[in-house]
N, C-alpha and C positions, 0 to 999 in steps of 0.2 A: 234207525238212521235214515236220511233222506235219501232216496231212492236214488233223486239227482246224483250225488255227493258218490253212492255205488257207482254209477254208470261212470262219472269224471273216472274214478280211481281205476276200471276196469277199461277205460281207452286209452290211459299211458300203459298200457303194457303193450309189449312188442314197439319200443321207441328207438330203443339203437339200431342205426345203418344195417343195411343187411350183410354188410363184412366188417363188423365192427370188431370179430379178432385181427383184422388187417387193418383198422382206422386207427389213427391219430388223432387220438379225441380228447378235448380240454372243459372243462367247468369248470361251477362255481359251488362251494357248498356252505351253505349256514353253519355254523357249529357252535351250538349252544355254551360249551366248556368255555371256549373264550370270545362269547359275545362278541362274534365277526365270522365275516367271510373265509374261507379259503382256495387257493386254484386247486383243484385237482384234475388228476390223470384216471380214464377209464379203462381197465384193465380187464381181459378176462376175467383176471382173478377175483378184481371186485374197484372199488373207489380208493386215488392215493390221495393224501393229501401232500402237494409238493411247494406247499407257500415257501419252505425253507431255500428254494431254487428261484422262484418266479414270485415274488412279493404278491404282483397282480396280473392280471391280461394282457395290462397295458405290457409292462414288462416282458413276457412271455412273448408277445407280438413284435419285439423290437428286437430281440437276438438274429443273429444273423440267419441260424439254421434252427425256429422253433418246431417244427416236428423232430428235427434232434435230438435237442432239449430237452423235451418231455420225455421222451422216449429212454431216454435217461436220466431221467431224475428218480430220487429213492423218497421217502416219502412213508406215513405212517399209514394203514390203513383202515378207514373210515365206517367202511362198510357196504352191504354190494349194492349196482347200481338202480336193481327193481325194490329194493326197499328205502332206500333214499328218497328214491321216484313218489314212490307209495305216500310217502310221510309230508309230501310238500302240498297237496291242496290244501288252505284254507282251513275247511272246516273240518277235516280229521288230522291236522298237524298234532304230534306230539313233540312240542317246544321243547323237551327234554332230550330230541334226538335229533341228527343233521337232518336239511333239506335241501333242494334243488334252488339255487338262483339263476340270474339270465346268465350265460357265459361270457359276458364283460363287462367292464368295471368303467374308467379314468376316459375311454375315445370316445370322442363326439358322436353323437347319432343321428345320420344324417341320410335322407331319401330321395329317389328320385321318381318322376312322376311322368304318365302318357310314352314310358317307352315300348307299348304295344299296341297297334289300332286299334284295338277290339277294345282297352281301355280310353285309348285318345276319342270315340265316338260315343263312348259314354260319358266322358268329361264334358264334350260339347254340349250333351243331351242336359246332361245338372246344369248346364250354365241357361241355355234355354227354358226350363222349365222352370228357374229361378227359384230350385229345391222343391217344387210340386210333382210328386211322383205319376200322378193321376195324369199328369201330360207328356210325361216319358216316350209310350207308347208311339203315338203320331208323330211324334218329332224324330224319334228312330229313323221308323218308315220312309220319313220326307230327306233327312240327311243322306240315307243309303242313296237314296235314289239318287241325288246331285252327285255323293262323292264315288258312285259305280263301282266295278269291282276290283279294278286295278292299282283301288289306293293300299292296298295293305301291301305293296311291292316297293310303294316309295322308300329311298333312301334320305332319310333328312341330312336338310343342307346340300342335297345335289338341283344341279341346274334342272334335273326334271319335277324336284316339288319345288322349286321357288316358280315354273310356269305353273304349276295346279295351285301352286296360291293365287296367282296373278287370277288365273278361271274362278276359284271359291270367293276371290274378292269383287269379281264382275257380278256375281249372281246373289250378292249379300250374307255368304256363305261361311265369314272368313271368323275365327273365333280367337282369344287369345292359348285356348290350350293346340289347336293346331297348329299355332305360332313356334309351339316348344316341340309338340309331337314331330312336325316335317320338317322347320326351322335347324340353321344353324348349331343352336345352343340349345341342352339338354336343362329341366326345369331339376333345381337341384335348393333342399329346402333342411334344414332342420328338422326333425322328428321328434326328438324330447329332447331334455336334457339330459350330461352323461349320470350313468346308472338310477335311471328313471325306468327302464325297461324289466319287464319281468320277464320269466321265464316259462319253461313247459311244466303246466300242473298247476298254475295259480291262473287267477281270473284276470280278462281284459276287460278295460270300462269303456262303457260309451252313454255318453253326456246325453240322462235321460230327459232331456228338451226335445232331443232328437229323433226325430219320426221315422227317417229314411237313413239306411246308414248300412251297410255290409261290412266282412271281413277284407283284406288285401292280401292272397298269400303272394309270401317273396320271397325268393334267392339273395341274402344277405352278404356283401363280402365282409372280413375284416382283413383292413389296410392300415399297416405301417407308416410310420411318419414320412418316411424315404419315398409315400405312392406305392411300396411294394406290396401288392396283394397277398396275403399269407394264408388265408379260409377261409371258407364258406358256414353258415349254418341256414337254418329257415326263419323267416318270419313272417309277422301277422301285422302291416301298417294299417290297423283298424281306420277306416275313413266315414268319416259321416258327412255322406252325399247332400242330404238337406242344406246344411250350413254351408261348406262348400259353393254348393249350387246358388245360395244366395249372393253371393259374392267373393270372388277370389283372394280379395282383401281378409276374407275370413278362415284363410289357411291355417291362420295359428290356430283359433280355437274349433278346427274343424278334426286336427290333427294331436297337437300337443293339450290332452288331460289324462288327469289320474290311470296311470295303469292300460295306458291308450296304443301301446308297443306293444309284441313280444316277440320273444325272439331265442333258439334254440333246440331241439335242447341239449343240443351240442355245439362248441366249435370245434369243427373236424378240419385239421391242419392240413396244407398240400403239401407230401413229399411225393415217393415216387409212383403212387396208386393212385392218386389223384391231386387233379391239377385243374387249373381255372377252364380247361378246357372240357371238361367234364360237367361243370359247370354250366358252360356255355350249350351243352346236349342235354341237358339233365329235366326230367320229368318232374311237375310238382301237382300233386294231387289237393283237392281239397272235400271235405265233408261237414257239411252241418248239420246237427240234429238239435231238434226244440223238445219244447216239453210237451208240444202242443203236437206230437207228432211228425212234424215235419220234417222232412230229409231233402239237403241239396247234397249232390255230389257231381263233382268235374273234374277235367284234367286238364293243364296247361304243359305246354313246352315252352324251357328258356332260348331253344332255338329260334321262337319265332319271334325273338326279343328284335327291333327296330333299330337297337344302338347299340352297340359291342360292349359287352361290361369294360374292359381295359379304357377303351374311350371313355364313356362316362366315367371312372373316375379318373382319370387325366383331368378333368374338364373339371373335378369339384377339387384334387390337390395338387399345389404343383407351386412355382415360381410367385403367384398372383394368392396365395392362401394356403398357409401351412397350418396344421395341427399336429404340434408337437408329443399329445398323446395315444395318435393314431386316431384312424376313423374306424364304424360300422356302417354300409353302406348297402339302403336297401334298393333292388332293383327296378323296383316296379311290378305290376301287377298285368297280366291280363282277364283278372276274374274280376269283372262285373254283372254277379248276380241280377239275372232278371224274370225269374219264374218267380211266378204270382204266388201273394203268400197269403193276404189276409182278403182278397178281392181283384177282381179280373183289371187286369193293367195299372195297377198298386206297385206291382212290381216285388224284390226283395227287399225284405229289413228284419234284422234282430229282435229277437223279444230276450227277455233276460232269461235268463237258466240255457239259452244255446249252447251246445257242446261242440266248438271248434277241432278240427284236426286238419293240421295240414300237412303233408307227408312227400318223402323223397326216397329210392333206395338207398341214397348213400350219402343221407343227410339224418335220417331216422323221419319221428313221428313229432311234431309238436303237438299239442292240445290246452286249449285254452277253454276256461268257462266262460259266456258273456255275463256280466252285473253292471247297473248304473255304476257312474263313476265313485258316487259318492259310498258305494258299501264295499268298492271294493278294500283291497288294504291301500292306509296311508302310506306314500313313501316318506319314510323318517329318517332312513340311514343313506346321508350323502356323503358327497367326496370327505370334507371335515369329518365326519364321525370315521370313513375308513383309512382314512392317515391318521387319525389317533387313538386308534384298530393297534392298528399294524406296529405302529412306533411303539407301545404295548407290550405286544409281543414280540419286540424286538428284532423287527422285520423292516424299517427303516433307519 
């Protein structure tokens, strides 16, 4: 067996929160029997299947009280949740048994972007260097030095960054992603299409054109149609700085390809243990390993987030733009990878075979493999094939 393929299968273990007999936790499982999806409930005891209560996410996300819900739904059981886990990579699937999918289905997928400085001066940096990593280095340097040290305090949209603009625009300084980072208005984008996203234990692609390009870990919400924020899970808005950096106009195809999401590998519902506010304190760790040897490892805090998660998404649902089958909404990032990988001020980037973890205590462990877009899996089963899933099984 690939040795690789070993190491994947041996970094999803220990993936459930660290009080995950006290979590509220929802997925998704493949289930071969009836060629489709199903939600289930993570249970001590092991995996429920409760599609017979909750058709889908979406559904499950629109009850008034879904950590209720689930909580009480009965449900057939499936099987425990380290052997599911086990069974979902790629190249040791056994298609004759369930797997892990992302934890939702039907709501829009939708991200947001520079709401931490540490990302907002590395945005500038890709726009300047116009995808040239080799120039990353001095443009760093030359930016810190104008924006000093008191910009990571700004409040965007206060009278005191629209004067730091007025100064960044005096000194030729002013970018369009600072525009969104200090600005009024939070940069707020599409990420894939709904159930384009994969989950924890399959591969994430990145479009092997791409030279320069890192992981994004994120604190994801999902939100209800009503804007009611319901849970959290982790994700991975893989970005490829290259394309990006060449032009911001190239956000789509910098953002949106094959298997280019992930996200999971749980949703863990907020009742009374956890709540957006925890969230808002919450640790997210990140780890790469290559094959090439290489190790990055960090840690970021969603405390030092620039915009209040509640704010941003006010700002993406509301009066002016509704989604009737709920959003997934990813936070932003503060990991911009910049230890040298393949030569001195090259900066970070992916090689294939990476082994992604990004991690929470009370969100679990995601893990993702990186593969060019084009090896990883096709996405084949869309909304159509899972309404006529479900109507099937007599579930609509």
């Amino acid at each position: 067996m690939n040795p690789t393929v070993l190491d994947f299968r041996a970094a999803l273990a220990n993936s459930l929160p660290s009080d995950a007999a006290q979590a509220c936790l929802a997925g998704r499982v493949w289930r071969p029997e009836v060629a489709g999806p199903s939600v289930v409930v993570i249970r001590p005891e092991g995996v429920f299947d409760v599609t017979a209560n909750m058709s889908t996410m979406r559904d499950l996300c629109e009850l008034p009280d879904p950590a209720g819900a689930l909580r009480a739904a009965s449900g057939e059981m499936v099987g425990s949740f380290d052997a599911i886990l086990a069974n979902t990579p790629p190249e040791v699937r056994d298609t004759s048994r369930p797997w892990f999918l992302a934890p939702i289905d039907l709501q829009a997928i939708k991200a947001t972007g520079v709401t931490f400085i540490a990302s907002l001066l590395e945005r500038v940096i890709e726009e300047r260097a116009r995808g040239n990593p080799a120039e990353a280095a001095a443009i760093r340097g030359d930016l810190q030095r104008v924006v000093g040290n008191d910009f990571a305090n700004l409040r965007p949209g206060s009278e005191e960054a629209r004067r730091t603009k007025e100064v960044l625009l005096a000194r030729g300084a002013w970018s369009q992603y600072l525009e969104v980072g200090i600005g009024p208005d939070a940069e707020l984008f599409t990420k894939a299409p709904s159930m384009a996203a994969v989950g924890s234990g399959m591969d994430v692609g990145v479009h092997p054109k791409s030279t320069w390009n890192n992981p994004e870990p994120e604190a994801v919400l999902a939100i209800a149609s009503t804007g009611r924020i319901v849970g959290a899970m982790l994700g991975n808005d893989v970005n490829l700085r290259d394309v990006e950096g060449r032009s911001a106009l190239l956000l789509g195809r910098a953002k949106d390809n094959n298997a280019s999401c992930s996200v999971g590998p749980l949703l863990r519902l907020f009742d009374g243990g956890f709540s957006l506010d925890d969230v808002r304190r919450m640790d997210i760790a990140l780890t790469v390993r290559g094959e090439d040897g290489f190790v990055l490892e960090d840690t970021s805090s969603i405390a030092c987030i620039s915009r209040d998660p509640a704010d941003i998404a006010s700002q993406m649902i509301g009066p002016h733009h509704q989604y009737p089958d709920g959003v997934v909404l990813f936070l932003g990032t503060m990991f911009t990878p910049v230890k040298d990988r393949n030569a001195v001020d090259q900066g970070f980037t992916h090689k294939s075979g990476d082994l992604v973890e990004i991690s929470s205590a009370q969100l679990g462990r995601l893990v993702n493999r990186v593969r060019d877009t084009d090896l990883c899996e096709p996405w084949t089963f869309g909304t159509g094939a899972l309404m006529r899933n479900l109507a099937g099984r007599g579930f609509l």
